[in-house]
MIDOSE-1310 file (N, C-alpha, C; in nm, 2 decimals, decimal comma, always signed):
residues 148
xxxx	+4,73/+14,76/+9,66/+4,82/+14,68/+9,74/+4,77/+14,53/+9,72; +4,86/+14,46/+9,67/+4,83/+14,30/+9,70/+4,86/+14,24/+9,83; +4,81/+14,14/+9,82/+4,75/+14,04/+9,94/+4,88/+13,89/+9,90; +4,93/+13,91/+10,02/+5,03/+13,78/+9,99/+4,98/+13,67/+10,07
xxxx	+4,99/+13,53/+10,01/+4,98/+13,44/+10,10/+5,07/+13,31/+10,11; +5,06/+13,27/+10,23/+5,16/+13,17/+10,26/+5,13/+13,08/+10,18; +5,28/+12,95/+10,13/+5,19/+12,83/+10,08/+5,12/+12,77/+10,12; +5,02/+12,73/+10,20/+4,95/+12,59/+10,24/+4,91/+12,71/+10,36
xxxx	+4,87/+12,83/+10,36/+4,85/+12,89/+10,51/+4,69/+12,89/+10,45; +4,58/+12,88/+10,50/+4,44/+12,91/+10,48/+4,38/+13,04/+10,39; +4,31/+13,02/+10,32/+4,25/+13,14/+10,26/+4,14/+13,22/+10,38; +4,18/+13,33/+10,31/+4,08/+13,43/+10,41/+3,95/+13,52/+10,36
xxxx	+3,87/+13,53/+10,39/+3,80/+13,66/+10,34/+3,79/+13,78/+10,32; +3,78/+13,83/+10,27/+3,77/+13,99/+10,24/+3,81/+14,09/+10,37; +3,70/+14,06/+10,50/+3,76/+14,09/+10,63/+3,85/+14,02/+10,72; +3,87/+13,95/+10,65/+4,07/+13,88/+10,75/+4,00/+13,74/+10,80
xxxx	+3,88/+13,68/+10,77/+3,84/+13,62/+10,85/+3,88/+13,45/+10,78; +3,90/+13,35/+10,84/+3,95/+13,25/+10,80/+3,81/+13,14/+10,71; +3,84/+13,11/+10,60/+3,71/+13,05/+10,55/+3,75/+12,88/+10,57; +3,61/+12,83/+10,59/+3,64/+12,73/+10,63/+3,68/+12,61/+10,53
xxxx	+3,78/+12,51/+10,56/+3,82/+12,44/+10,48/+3,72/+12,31/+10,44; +3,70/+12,29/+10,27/+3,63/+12,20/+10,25/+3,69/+12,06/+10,24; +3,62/+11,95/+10,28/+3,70/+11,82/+10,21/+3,63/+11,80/+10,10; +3,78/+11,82/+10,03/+3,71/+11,70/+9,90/+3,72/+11,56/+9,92
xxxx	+3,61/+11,52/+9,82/+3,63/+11,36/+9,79/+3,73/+11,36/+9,73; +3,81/+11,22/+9,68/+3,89/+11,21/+9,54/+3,84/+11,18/+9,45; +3,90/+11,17/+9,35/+3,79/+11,21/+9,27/+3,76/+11,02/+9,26; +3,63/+10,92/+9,22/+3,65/+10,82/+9,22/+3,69/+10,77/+9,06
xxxx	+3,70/+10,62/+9,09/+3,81/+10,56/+8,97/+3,71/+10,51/+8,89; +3,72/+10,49/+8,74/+3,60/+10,40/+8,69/+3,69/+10,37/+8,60; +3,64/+10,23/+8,53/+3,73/+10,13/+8,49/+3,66/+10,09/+8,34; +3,71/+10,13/+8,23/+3,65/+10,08/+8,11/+3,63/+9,89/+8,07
xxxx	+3,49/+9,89/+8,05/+3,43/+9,74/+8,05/+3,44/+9,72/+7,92; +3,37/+9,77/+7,80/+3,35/+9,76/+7,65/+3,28/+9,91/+7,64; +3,31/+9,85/+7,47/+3,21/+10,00/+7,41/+3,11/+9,92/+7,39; +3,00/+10,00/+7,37/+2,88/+10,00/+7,34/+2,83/+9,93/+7,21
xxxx	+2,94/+9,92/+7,15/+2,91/+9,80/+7,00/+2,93/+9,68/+7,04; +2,99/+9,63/+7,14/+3,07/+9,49/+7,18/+2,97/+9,39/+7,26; +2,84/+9,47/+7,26/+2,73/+9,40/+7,34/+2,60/+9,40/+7,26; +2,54/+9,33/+7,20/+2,41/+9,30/+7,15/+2,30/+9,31/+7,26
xxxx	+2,21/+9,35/+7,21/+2,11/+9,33/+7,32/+2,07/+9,18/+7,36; +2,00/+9,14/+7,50/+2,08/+8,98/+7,54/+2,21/+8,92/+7,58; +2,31/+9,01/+7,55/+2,41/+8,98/+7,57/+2,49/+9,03/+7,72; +2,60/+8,91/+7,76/+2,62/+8,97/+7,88/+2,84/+8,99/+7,89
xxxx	+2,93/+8,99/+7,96/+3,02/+9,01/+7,96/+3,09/+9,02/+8,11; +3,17/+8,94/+8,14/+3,19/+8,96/+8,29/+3,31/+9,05/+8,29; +3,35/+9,04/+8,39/+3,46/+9,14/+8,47/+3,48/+9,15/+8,60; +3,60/+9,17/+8,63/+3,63/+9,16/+8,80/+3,67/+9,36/+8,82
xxxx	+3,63/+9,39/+8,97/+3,62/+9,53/+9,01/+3,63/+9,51/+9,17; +3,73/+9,59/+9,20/+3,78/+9,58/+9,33/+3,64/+9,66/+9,40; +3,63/+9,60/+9,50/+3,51/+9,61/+9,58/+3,53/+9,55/+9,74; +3,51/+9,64/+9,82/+3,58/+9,63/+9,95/+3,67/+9,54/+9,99
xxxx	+3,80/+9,56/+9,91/+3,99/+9,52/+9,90/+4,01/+9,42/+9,87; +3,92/+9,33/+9,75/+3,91/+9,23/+9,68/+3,85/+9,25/+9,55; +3,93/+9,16/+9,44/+3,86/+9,14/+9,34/+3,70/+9,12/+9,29; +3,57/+9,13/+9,29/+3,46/+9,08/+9,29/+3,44/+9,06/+9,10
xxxx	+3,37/+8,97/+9,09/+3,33/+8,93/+8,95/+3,24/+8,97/+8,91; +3,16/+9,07/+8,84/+3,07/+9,09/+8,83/+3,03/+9,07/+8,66; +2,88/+9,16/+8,61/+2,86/+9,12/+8,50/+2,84/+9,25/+8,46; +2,84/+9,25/+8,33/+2,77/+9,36/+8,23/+2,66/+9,31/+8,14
xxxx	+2,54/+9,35/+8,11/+2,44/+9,33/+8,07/+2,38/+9,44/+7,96; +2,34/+9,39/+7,87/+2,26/+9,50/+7,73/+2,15/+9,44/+7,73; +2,03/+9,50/+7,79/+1,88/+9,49/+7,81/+1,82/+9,55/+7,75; +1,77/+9,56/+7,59/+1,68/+9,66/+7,53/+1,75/+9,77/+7,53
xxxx	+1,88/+9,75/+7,47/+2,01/+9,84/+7,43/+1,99/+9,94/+7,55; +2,00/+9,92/+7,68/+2,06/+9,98/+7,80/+2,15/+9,89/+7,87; +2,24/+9,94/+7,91/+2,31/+9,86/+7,99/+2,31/+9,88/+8,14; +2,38/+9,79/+8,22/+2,35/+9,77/+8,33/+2,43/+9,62/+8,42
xxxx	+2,50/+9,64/+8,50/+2,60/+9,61/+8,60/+2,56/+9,55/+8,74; +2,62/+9,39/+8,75/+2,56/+9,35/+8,88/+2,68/+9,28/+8,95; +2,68/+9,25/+9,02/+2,83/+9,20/+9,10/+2,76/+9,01/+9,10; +2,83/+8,95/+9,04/+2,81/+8,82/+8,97/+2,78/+8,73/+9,11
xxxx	+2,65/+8,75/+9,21/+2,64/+8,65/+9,36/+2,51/+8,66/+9,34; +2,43/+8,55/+9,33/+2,30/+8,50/+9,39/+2,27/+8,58/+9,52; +2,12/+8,61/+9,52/+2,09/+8,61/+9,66/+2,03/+8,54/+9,79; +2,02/+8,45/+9,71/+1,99/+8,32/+9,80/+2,09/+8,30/+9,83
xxxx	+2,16/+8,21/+9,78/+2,34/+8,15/+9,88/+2,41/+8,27/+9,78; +2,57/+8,33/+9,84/+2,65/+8,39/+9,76/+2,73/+8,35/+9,70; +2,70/+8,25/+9,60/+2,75/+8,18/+9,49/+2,69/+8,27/+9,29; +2,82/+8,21/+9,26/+2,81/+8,27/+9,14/+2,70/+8,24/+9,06
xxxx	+2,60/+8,36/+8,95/+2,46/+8,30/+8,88/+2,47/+8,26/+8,79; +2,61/+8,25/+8,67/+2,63/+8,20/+8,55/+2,68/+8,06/+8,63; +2,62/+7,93/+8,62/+2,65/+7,79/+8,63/+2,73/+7,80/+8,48; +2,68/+7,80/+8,37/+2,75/+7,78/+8,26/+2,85/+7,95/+8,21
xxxx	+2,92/+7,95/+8,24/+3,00/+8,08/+8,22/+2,94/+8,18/+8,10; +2,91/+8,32/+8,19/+2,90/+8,40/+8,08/+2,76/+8,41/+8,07; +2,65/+8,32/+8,10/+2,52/+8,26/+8,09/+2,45/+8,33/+8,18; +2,37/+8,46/+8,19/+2,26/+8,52/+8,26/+2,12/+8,52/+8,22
xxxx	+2,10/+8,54/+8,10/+1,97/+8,55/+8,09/+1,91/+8,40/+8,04; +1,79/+8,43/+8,00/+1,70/+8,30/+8,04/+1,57/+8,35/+7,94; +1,45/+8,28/+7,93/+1,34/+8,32/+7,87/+1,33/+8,37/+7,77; +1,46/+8,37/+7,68/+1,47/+8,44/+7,58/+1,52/+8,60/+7,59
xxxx	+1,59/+8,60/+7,68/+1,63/+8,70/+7,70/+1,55/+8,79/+7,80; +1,46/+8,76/+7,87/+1,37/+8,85/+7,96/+1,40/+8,85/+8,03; +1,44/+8,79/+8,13/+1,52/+8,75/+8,27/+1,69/+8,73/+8,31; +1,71/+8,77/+8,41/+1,83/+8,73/+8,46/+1,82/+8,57/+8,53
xxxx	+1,89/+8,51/+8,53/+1,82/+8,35/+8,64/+1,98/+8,31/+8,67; +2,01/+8,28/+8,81/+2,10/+8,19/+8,90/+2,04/+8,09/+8,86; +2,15/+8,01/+8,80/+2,15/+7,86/+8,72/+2,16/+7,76/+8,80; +2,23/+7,80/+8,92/+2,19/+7,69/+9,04/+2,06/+7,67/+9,15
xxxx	+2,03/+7,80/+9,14/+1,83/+7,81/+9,26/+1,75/+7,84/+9,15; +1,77/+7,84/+9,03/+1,68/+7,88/+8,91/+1,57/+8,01/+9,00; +1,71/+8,14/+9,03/+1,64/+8,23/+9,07/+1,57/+8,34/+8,97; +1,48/+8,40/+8,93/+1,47/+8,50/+8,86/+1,51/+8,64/+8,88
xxxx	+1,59/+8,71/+8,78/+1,58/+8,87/+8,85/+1,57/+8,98/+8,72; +1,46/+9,07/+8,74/+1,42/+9,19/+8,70/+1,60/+9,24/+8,61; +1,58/+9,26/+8,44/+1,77/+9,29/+8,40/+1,77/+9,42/+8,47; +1,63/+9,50/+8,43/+1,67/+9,62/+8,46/+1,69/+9,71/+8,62
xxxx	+1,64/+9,62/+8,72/+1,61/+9,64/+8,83/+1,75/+9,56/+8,94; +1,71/+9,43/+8,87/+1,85/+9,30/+8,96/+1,72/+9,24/+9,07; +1,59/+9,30/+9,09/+1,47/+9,26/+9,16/+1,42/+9,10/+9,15; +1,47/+9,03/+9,25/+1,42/+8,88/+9,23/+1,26/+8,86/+9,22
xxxx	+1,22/+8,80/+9,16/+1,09/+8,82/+9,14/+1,02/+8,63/+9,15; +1,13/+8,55/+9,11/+1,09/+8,41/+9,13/+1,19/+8,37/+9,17; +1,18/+8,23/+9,31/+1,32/+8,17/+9,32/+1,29/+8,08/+9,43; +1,41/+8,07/+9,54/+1,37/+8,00/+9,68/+1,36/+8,07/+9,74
xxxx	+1,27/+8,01/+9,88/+1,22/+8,10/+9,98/+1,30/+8,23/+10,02; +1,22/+8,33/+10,05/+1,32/+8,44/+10,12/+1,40/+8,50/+10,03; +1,45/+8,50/+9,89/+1,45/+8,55/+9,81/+1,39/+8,65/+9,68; +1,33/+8,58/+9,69/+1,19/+8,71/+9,63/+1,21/+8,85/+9,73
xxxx	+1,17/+8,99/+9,59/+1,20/+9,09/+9,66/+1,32/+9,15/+9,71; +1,44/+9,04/+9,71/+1,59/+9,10/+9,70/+1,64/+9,15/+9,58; +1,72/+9,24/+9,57/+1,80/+9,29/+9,49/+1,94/+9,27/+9,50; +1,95/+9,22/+9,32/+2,13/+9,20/+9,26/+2,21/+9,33/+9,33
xxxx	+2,31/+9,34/+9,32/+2,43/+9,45/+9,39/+2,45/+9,51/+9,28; +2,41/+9,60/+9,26/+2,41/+9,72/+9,10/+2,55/+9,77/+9,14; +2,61/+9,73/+9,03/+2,73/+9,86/+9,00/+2,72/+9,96/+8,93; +2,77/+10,07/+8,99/+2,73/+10,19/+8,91/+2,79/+10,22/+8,73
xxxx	+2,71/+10,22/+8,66/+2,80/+10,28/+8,51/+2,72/+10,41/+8,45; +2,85/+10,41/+8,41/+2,87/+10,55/+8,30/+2,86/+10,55/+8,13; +2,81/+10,58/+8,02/+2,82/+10,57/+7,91/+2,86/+10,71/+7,84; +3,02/+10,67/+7,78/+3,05/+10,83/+7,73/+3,15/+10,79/+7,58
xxxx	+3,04/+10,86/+7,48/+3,08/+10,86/+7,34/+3,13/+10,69/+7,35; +3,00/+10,60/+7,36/+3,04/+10,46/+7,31/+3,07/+10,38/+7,38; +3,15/+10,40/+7,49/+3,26/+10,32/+7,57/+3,13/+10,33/+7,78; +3,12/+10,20/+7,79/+3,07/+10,16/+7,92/+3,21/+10,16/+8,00
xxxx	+3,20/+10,26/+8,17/+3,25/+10,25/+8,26/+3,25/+10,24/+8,37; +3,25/+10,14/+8,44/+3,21/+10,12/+8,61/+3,30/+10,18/+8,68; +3,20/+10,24/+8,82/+3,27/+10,23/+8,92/+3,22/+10,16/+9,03; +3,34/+10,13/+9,16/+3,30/+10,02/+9,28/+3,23/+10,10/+9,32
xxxx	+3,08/+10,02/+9,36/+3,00/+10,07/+9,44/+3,01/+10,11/+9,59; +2,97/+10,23/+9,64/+3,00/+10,32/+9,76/+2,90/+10,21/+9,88; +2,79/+10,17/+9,81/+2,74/+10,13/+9,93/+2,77/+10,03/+9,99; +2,77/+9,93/+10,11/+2,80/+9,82/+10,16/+2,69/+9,71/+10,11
xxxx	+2,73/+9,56/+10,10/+2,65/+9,44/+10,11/+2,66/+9,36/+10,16; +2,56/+9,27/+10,20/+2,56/+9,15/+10,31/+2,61/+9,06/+10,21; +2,72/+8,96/+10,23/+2,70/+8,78/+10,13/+2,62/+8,72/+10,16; +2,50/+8,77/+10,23/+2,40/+8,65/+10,20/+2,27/+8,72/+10,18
């Protein structure tokens, strides 16, 4: 004998008993930035990513051929860290630096390491990425940030 069930009526168990319903997440969105040839190591590339119901600007970064995503705001004031567009790193490529507090930050970390007071020890706003067969893909980051 088969077991009929309603459309949309609850699945049950083996003994009639009602199993409980999961939520899913949806699934989240991720947004293709470049492939993985379009970035030299040193090299950076901006982009805008909706981030709590606004556009935010952020960057993409190839650090010793890994990459790696920061939402384009100082942590000292929340002003943007390319002064000269496009312009992140510094020291020959070792560093990240906000061209207006000549802040320093860690590529692979976003960890401010030199800058103005009270800055040191903060961390850039990592966006999360993905790398699949070539092609880098962000998604908006789940967790919350202060602008300042």
């Amino acid at each position: 004998m088969t077991r009929q069930h309603r459309r949309g009526a609850p699945a049950s168990n083996a003994r009639g008993k009602q199993e409980p319903k999961t939520k899913r997440k949806p699934p989240r969105i991720r947004y293709k930035l470049a492939l993985t040839s379009e970035l030299q190591s040193g090299e950076s590339k901006k982009f805008l990513l909706p981030i709590r119901g606004a556009d935010e600007e952020c960057f993409l970064i190839n650090y010793d051929g890994r990459f790696y995503a920061y939402v384009n705001r100082c942590r000292h004031i929340p002003i943007a860290m390319d002064w000269v567009d496009n312009q992140f790193f510094a020291e020959q490529g070792r560093y990240l630096m906000c061209q207006t507090h000549n802040a320093y930050y860690e590529p692979d970390s976003g960890e401010c390491i030199a800058g103005p007071p009270g800055t040191c020890g903060k961390l850039l706003y990592r966006v999360p990425l993905e790398v699949l067969d070539g092609v880098v893909y962000a998604t908006p980051p789940e967790e919350q940030f202060e602008d300042g």
